[in-house]
C-alpha positions as a Markdown table, in Angstrom:
| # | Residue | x | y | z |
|---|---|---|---|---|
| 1 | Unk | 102.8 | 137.0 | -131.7 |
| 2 | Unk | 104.1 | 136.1 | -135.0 |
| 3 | Unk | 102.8 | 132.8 | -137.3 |
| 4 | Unk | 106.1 | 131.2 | -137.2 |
| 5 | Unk | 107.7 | 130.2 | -133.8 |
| 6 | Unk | 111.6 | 128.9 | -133.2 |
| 7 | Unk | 112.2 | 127.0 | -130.3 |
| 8 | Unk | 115.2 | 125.7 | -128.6 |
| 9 | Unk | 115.5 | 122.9 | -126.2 |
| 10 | Unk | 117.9 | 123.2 | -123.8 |
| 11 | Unk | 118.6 | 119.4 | -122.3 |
| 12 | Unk | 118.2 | 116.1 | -123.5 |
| 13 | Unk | 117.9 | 114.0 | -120.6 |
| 14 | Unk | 114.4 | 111.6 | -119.7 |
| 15 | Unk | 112.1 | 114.6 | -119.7 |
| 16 | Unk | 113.7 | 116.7 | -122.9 |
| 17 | Unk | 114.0 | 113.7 | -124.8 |
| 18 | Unk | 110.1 | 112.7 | -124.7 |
| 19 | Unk | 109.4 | 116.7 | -125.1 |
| 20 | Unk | 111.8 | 116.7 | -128.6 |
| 21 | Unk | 109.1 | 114.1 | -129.9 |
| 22 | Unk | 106.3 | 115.6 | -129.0 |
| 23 | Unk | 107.8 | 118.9 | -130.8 |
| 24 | Unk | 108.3 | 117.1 | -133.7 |
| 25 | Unk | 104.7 | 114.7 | -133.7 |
| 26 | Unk | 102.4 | 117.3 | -132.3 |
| 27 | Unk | 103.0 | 120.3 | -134.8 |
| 28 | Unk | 99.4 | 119.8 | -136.7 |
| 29 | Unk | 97.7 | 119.1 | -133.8 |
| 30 | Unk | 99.5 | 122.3 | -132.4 |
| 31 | Unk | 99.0 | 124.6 | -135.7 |
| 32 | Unk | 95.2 | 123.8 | -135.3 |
| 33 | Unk | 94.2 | 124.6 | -132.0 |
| 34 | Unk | 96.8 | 128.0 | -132.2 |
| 35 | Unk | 97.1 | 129.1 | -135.4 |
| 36 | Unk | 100.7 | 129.0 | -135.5 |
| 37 | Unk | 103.9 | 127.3 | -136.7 |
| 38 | Unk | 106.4 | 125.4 | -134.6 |
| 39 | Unk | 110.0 | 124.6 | -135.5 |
| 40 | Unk | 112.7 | 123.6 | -133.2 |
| 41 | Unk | 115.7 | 125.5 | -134.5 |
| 42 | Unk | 118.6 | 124.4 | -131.8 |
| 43 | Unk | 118.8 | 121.8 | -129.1 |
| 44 | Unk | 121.4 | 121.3 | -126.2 |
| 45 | Unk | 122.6 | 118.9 | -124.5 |
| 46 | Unk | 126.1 | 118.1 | -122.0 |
| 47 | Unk | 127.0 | 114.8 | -124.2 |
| 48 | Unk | 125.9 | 115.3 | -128.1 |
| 49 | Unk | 127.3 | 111.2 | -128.7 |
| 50 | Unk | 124.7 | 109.5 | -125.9 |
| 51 | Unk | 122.2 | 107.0 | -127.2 |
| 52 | Unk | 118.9 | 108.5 | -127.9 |
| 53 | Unk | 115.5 | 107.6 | -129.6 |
| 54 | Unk | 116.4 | 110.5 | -132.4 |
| 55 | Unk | 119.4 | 111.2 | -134.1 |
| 56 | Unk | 120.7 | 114.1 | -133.5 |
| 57 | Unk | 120.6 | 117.3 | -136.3 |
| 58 | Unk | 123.9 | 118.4 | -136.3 |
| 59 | Unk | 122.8 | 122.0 | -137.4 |
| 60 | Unk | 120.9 | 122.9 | -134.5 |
| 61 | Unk | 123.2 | 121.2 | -131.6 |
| 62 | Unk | 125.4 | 123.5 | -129.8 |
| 63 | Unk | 127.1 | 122.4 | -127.0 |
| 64 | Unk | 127.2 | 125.5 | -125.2 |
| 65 | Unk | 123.9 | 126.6 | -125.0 |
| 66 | Unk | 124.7 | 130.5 | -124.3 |
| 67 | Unk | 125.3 | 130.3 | -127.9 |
| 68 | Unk | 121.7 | 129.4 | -129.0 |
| 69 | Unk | 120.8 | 133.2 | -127.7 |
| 70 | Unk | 123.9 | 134.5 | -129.1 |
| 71 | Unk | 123.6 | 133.0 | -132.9 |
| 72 | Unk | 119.6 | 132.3 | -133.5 |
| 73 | Unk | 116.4 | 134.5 | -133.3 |
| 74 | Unk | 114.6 | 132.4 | -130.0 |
| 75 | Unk | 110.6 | 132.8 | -129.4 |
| 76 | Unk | 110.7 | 130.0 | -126.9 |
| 77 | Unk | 113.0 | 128.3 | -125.1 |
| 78 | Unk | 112.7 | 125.0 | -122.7 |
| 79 | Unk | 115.6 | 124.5 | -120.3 |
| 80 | Unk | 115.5 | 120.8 | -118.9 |
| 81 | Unk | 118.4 | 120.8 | -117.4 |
| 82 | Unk | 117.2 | 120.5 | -113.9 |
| 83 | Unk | 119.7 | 122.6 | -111.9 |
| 84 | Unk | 118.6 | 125.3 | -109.6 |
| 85 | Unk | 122.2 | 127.3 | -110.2 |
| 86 | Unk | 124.6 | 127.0 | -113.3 |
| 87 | Unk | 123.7 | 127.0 | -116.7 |
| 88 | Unk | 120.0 | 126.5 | -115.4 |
| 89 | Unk | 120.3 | 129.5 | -114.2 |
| 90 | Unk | 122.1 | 131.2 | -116.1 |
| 91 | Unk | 120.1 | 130.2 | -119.8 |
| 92 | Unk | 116.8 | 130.9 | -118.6 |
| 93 | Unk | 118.0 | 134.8 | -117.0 |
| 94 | Unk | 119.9 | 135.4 | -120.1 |
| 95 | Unk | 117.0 | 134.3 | -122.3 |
| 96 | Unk | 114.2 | 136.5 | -120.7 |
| 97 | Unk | 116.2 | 139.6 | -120.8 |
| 98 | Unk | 116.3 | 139.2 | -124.4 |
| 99 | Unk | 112.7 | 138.5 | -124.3 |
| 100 | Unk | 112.7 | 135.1 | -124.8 |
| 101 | Unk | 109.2 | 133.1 | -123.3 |
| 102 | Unk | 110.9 | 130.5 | -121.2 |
| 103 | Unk | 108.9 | 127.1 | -120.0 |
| 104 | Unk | 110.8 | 124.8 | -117.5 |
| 105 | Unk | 109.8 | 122.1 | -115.1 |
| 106 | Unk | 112.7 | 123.1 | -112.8 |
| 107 | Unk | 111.1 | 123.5 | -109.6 |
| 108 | Unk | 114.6 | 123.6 | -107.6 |
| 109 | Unk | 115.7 | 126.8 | -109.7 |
| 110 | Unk | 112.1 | 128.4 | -109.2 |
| 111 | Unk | 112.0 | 127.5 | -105.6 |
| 112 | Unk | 115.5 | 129.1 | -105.1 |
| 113 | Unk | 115.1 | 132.1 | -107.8 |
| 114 | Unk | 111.6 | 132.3 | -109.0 |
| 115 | Unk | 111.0 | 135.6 | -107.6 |
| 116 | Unk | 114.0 | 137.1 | -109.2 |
| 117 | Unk | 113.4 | 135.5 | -113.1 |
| 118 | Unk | 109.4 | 136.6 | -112.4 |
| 119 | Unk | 110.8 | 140.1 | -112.2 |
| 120 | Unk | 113.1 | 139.6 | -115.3 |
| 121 | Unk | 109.8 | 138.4 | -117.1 |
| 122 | Unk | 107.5 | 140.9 | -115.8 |
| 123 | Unk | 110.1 | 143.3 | -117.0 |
| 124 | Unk | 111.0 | 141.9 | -120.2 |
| 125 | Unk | 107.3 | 141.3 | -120.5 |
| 126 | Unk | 107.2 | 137.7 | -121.6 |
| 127 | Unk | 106.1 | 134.3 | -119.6 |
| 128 | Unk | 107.5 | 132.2 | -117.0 |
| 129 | Unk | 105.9 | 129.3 | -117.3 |
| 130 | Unk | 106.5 | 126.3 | -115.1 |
| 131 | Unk | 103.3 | 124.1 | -114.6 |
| 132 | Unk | 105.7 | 121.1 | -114.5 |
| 133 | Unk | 107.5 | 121.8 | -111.5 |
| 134 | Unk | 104.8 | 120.7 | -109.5 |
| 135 | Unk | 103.1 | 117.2 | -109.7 |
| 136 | Unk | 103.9 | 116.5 | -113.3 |
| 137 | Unk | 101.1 | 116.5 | -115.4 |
| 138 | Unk | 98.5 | 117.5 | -113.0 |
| 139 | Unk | 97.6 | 121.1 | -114.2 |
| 140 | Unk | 97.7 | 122.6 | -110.4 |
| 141 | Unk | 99.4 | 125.8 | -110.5 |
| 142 | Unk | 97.0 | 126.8 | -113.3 |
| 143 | Unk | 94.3 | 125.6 | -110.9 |
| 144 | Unk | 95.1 | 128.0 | -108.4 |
| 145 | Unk | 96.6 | 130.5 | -110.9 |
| 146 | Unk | 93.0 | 130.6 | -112.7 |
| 147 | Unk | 90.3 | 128.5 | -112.1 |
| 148 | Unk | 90.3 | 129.5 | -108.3 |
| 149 | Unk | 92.0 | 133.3 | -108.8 |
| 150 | Unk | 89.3 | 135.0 | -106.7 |
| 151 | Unk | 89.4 | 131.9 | -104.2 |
| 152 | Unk | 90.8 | 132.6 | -100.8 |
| 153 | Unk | 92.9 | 129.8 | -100.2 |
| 154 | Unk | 93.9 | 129.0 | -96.8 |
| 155 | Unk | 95.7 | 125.3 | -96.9 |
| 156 | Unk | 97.4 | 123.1 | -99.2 |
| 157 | Unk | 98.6 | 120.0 | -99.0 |
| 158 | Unk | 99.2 | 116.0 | -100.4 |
| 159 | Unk | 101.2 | 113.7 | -102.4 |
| 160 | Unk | 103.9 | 115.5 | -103.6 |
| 161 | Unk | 106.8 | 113.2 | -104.5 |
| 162 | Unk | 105.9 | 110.2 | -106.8 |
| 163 | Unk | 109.0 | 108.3 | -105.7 |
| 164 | Unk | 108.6 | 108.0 | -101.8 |
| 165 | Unk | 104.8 | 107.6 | -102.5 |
| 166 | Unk | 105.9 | 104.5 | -104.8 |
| 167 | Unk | 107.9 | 103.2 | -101.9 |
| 168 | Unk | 105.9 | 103.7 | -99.0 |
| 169 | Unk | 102.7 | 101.7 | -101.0 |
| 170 | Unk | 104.9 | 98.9 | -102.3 |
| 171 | Unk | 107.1 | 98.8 | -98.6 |
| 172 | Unk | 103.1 | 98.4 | -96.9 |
| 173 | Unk | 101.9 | 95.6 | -99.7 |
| 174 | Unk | 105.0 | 93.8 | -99.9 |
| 175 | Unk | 106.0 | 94.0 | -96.1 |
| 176 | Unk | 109.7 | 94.0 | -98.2 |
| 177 | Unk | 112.5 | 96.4 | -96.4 |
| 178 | Unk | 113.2 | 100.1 | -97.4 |
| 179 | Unk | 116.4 | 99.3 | -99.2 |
| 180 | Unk | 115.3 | 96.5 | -100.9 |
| 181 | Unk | 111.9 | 98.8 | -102.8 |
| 182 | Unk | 114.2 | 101.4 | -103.2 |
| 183 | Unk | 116.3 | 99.1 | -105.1 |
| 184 | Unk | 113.2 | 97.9 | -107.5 |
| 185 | Unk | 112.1 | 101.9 | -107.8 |
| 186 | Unk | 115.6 | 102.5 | -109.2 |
| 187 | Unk | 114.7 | 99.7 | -111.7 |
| 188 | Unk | 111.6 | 100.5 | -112.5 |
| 189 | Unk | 113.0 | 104.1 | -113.2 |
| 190 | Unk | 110.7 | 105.6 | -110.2 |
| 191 | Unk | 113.8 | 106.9 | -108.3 |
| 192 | Unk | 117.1 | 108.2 | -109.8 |
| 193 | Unk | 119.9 | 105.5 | -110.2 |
| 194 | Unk | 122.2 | 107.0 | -108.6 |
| 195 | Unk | 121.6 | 109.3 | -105.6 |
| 196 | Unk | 117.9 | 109.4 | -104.8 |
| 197 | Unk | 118.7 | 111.5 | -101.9 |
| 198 | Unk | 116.7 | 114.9 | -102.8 |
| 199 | Unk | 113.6 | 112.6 | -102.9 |
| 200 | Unk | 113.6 | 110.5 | -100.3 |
| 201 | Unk | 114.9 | 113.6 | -97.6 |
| 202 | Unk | 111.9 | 115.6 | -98.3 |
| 203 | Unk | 113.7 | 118.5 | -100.3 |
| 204 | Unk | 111.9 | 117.8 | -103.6 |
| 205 | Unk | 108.8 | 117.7 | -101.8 |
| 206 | Unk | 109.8 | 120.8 | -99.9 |
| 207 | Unk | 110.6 | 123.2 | -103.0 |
| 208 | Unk | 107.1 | 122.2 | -104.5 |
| 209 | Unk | 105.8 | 123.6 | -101.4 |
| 210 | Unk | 107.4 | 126.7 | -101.4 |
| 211 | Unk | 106.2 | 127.6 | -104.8 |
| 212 | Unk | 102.5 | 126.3 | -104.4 |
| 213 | Unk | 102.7 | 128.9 | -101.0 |
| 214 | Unk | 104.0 | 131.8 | -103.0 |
| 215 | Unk | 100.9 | 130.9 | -105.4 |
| 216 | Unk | 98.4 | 130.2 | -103.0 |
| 217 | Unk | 99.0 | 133.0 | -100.8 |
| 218 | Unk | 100.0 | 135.7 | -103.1 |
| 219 | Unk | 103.4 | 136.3 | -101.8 |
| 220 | Unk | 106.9 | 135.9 | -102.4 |
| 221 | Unk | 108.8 | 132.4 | -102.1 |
| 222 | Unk | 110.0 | 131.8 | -98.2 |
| 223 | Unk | 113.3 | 131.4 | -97.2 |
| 224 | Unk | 112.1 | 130.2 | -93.6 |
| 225 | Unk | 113.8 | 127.4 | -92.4 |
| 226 | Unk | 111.0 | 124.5 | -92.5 |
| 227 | Unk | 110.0 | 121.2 | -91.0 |
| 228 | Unk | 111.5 | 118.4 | -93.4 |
| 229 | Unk | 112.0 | 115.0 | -92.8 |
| 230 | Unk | 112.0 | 112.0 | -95.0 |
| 231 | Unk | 111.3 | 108.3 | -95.4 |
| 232 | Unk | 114.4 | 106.7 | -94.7 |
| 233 | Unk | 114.3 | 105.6 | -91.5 |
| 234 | Unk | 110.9 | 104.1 | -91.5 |
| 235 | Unk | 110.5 | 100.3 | -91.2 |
| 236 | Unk | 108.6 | 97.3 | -92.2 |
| 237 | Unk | 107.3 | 97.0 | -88.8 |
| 238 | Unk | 105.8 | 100.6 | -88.5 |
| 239 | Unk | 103.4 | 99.6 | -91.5 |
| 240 | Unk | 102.4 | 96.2 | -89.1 |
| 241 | Unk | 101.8 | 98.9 | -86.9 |
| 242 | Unk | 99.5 | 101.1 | -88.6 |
| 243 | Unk | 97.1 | 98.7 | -90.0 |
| 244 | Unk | 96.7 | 97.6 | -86.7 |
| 245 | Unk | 95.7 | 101.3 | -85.9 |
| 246 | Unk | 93.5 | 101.7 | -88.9 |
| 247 | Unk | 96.4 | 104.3 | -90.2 |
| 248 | Unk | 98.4 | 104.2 | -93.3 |
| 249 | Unk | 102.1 | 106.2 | -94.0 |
| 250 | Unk | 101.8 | 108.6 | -96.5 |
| 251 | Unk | 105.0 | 111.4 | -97.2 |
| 252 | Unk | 103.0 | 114.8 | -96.9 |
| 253 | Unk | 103.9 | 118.3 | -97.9 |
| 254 | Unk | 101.6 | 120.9 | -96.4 |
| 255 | Unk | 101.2 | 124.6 | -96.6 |
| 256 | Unk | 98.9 | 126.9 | -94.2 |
| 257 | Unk | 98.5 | 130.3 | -92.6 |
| 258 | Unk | 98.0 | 130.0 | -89.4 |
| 259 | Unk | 96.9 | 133.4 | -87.9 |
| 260 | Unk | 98.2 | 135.0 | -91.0 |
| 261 | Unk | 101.8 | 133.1 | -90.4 |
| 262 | Unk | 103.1 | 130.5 | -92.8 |
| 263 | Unk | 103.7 | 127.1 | -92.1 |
| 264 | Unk | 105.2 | 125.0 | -94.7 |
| 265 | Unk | 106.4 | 121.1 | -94.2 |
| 266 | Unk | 107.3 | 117.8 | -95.5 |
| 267 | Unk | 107.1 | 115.1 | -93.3 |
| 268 | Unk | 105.5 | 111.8 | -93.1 |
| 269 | Unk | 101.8 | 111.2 | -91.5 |
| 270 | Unk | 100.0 | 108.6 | -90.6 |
| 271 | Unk | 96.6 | 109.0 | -91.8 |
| 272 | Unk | 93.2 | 107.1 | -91.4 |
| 273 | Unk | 92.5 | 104.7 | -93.8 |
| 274 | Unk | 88.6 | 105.8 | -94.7 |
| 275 | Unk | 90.7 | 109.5 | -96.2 |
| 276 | Unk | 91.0 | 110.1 | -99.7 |
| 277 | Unk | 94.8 | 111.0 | -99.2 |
| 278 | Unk | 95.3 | 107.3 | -97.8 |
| 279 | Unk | 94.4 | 105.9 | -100.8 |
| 280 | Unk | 96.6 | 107.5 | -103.4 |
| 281 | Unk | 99.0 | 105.2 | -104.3 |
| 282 | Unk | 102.0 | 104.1 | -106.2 |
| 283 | Unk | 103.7 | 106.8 | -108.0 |
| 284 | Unk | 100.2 | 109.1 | -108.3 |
| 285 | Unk | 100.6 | 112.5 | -107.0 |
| 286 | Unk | 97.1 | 114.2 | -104.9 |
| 287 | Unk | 96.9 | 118.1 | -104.2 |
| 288 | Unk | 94.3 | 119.2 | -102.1 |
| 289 | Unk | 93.3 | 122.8 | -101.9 |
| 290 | Unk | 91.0 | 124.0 | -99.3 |
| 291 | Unk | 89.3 | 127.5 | -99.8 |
| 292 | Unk | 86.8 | 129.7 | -100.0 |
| 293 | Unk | 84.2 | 129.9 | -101.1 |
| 294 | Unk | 84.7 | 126.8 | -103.3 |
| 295 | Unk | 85.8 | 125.0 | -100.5 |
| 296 | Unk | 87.9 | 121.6 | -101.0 |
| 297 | Unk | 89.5 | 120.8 | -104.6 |
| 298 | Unk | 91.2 | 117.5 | -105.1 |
| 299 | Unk | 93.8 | 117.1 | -108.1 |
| 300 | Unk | 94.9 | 113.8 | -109.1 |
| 301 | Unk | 97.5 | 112.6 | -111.6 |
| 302 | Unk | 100.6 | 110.8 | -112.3 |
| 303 | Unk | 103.4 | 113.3 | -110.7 |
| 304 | Unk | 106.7 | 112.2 | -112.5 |
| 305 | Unk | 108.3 | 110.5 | -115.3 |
| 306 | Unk | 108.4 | 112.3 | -119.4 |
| 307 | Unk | 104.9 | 111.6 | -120.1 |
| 308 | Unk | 103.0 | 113.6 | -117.4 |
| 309 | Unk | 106.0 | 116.4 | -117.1 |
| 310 | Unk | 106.2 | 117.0 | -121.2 |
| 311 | Unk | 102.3 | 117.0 | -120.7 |
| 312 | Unk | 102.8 | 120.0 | -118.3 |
| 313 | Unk | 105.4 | 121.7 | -120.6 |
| 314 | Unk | 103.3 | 121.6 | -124.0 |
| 315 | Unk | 100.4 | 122.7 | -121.9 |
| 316 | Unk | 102.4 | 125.9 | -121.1 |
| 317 | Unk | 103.5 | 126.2 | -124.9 |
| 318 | Unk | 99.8 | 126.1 | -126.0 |
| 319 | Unk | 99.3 | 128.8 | -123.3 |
| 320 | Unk | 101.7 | 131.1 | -125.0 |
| 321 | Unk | 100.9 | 130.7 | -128.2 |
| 322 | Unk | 97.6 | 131.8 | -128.0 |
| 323 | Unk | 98.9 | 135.0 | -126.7 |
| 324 | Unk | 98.9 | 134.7 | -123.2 |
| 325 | Unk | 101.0 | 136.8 | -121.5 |
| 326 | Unk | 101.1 | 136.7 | -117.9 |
| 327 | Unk | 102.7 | 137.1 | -114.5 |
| 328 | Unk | 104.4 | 134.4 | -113.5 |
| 329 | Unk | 103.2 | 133.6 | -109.8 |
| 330 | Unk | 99.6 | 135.2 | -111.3 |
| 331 | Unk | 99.9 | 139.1 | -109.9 |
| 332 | Unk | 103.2 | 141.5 | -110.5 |
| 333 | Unk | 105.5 | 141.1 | -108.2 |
| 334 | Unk | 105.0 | 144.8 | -106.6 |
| 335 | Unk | 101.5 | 143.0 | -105.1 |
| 336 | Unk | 103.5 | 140.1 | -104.1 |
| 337 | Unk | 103.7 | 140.1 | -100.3 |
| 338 | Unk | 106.0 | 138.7 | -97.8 |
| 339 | Unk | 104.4 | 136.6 | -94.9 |
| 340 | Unk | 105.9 | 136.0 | -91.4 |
| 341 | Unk | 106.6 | 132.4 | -90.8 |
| 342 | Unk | 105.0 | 130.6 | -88.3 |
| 343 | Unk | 106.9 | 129.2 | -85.4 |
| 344 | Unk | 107.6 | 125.6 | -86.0 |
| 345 | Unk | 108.0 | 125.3 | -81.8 |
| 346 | Unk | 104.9 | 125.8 | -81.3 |
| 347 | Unk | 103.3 | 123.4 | -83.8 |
| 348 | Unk | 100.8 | 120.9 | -81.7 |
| 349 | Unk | 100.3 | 117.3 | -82.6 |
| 350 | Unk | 99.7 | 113.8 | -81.7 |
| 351 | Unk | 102.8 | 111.3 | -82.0 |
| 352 | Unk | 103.8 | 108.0 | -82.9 |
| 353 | Unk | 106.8 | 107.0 | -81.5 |
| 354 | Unk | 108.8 | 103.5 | -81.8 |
| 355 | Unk | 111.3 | 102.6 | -79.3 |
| 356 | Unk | 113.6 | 99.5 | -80.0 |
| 357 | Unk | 115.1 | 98.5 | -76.8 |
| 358 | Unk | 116.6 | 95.9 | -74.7 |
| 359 | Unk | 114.1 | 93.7 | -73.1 |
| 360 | Unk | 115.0 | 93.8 | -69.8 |
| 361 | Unk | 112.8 | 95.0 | -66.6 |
| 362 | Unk | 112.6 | 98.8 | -66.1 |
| 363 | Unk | 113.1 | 100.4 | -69.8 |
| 364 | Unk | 109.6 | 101.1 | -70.4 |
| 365 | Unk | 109.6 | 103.0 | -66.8 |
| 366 | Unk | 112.1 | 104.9 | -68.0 |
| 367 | Unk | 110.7 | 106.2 | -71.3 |
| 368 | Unk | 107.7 | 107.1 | -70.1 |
| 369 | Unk | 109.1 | 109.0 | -66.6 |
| 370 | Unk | 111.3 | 110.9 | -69.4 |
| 371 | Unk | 107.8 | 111.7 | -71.4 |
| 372 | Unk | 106.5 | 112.6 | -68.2 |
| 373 | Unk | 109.3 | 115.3 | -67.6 |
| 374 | Unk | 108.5 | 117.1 | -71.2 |
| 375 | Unk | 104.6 | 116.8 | -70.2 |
| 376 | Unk | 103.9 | 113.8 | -73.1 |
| 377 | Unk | 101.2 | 112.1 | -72.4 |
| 378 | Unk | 100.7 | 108.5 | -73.4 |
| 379 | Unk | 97.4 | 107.6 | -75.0 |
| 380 | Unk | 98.1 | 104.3 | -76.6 |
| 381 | Unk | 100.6 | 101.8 | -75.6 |
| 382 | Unk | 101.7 | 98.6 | -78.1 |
| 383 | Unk | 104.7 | 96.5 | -76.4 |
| 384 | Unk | 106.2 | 93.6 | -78.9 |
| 385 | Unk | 108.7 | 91.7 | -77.4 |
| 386 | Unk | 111.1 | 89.7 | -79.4 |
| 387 | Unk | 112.7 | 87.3 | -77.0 |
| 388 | Unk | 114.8 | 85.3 | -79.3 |
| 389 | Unk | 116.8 | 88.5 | -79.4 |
| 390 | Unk | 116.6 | 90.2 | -75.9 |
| 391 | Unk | 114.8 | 93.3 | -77.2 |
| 392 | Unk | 111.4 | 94.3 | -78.2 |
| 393 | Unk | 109.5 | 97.4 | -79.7 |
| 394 | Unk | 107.7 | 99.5 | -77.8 |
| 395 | Unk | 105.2 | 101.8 | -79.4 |
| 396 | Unk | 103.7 | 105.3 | -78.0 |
| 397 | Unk | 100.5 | 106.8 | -79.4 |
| 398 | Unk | 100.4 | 110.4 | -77.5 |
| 399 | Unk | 98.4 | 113.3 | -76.9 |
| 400 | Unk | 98.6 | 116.1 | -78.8 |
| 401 | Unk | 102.0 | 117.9 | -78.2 |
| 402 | Unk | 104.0 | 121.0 | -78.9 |
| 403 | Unk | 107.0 | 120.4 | -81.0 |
| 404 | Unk | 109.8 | 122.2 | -78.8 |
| 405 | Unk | 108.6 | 119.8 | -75.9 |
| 406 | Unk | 108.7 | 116.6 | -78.8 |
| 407 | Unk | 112.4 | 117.3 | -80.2 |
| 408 | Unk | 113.8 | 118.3 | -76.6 |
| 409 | Unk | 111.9 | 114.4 | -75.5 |
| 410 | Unk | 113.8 | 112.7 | -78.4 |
| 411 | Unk | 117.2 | 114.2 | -77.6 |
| 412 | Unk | 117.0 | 113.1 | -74.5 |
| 413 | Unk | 116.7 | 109.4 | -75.4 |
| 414 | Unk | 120.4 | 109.6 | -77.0 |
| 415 | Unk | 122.3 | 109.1 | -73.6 |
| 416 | Unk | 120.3 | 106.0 | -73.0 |
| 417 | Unk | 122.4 | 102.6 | -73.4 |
| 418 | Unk | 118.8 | 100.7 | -72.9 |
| 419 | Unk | 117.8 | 102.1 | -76.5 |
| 420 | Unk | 119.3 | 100.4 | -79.5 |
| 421 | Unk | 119.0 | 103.1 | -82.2 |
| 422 | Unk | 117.1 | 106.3 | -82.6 |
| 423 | Unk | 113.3 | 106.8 | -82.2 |
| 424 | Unk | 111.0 | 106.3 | -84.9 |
| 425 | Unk | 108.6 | 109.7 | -84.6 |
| 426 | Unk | 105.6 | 110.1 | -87.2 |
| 427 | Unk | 103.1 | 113.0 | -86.6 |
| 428 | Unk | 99.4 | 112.1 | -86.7 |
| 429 | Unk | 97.4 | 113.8 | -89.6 |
């Protein structure tokens, strides 16, 4: 690779914002420990007129960001757009068939086409780098990439959404309500202002999953349809609950072969206390891999926000510049295997399940008669009566249970008048 090396930022937002500075603050430090010469030599962004930290160089803006490929010689581009189709899309396909190296932290357009640009940049031979699409600024694709390349992995799993983790920790210390901590996390700039949905549904979660499974297991990214469920529907009260039980409510994304099929997920757990998992909080991100022969590996870090993403991105810049050039998902994609996905029916675990109902005599006969039928078995029972309001909470610990029995069990409950709103259902961990 040559000494001098032009770079082009494509997006301005939070993330490409911070990453413009560091550009700009870092070239020493980067010239020393590479041997070469950054310069950013065209930036992009959908509104050139919003209020940044940096005024914007005229020279190098283009609106369109097609035209940075077009008009300038590009050795590296960023795209931090965020988009998994579009111009997302679109900039970072056109940039590696001209042999561009691209770095993004866009893990919703690697999740969706990842094994499509790979190709492009196994072809075009250059790199594909996206560190920062999974838990911010903790290095673990590289992890699994590198340090543990000759591992076999068989599970993965932990905190992989900053926002819900932020939620679900302040929701249990505060005893405040959902809407209400989702309200300060929008403040605090933890979750987006406007639609947090992607976070809080699992789907985030879930497209970090897919591509620490591709990396993990050496094959390509699944398009199986996947367990994903999300925070919104869990309440003060479950957290009352919990403690009682000696658990805690933690948003989980998990990865596994199980007899050579794969089983990927995002939902939340309740997990014991004494677990290192328990006790990430806030917006910290954990990744726990479990292999052999180095057997368990626990990564911690901040998962979100400019500092720990642009952390991530230069990491991948200093990667390239010292001439590292490399497959994308760390073997060509010709070795890159697809695996049959496990069936989500047949998934066995304990429950926790919150009834609110009317408090009248027979109700509780009826729930359980109706577990009974799908062959639930209770093991704990927690009844909490709230008179003043005719109704109460009723709260079922079960046995371990298959998941086609579970959902049929839960749909059942609709048709019954006696049940104020839909079942609360958290799987044990």
């Amino acid at each position: 690779m040559k000494r001098s090396i032009n770079i082009a930022v494509v997006g301005l937002g939070q993330i490409g914002n911070y990453l413009f500075n560091e550009l700009k603050n870092k070239k020493s430090d980067i010239e020393k420990k590479t041997g070469k010469k950054i310069k950013v030599v065209a930036i992009s962004a959908k509104n050139p007129n919003k209020k940044r930290k940096f005024k914007i160089d005229k020279k190098i803006f283009y609106k369109n960001p097609i035209d940075i490929i077009k008009k300038n010689k590009i050795d590296i581009l960023f795209e931090v757009i965020g988009n998994s189709d579009g111009i997302s899309k679109r900039i970072v396909e056109l940039s590696l068939k001209n042999k561009i190296h691209v770095i993004t932290p866009n893990k919703a357009l690697i999740s969706k086409h990842g094994d499509y640009l790979s190709s492009l940049a196994e072809k075009n031979k250059v790199n594909l780098e996206f560190e920062a699409s999974v838990a911010g600024g903790i290095p673990v694709l590289r992890t699994i990439k590198e340090g543990l390349a000759t591992n076999k992995i068989t599970k993965v799993y932990g905190i992989l959404n900053g926002t819900c983790n932020y939620i679900l920790s302040e929701m249990e210390n505060s005893k405040d309500t959902f809407l209400n901590v989702l309200k300060k996390a929008q403040r605090l700039g933890y979750a987006e202002p406007g639609n947090p949905k992607l976070d809080l549904n699992g789907y985030d979660a879930l497209a970090k999953v897919k591509i620490l499974s591709s990396l993990a297991f050496n094959k390509k990214i699944s398009k199986n349809i996947n367990l994903m469920e999300g925070i919104e529907n869990i309440e003060s009260k479950d957290f009352d609950i919990a403690d009682q039980l000696n658990l805690r409510i933690k948003l989980l994304g998990i990865t596994e072969l199980i007899n050579n099929q794969l089983f990927e997920r995002v939902h939340p757990c309740l997990v014991k206390k004494n677990t290192y998992i328990a006790n990430v909080s806030g917006v910290m991100n954990a990744v726990i891999i479990e292999g052999k022969p180095v057997g368990e590996s626990v990564l911690q870090g901040e998962g979100a926000g400019p500092g720990a993403t642009s952390s991530a991105l230069m990491s991948d810049l200093l990667s390239i510049l010292r001439g590292n050039i490399k497959y994308p998902f760390g073997l060509t994609q010709s070795k890159r295997k697809k695996i049959q996905p496990y069936n989500v029916n047949n998934y066995i675990n304990s429950l926790y399940i919150r009834f609110e109902v009317k408090d009248k005599p027979g109700v509780l006969s009826e729930i359980t008669k109706k577990l009974a039928m799908y062959k639930i078995s209770v093991q704990r029972l927690i009844q909490i009566p709230d008179s003043s309001k005719k109704k109460a909470s009723i709260i079922i610990i079960t046995h371990n249970i298959d998941e086609y029995n579970s959902k049929k069990c839960m749909n059942s409950f609709k048709s019954n008048k006696n049940i104020l709103k839909s079942p609360v259902l958290i799987r044990l961990f």
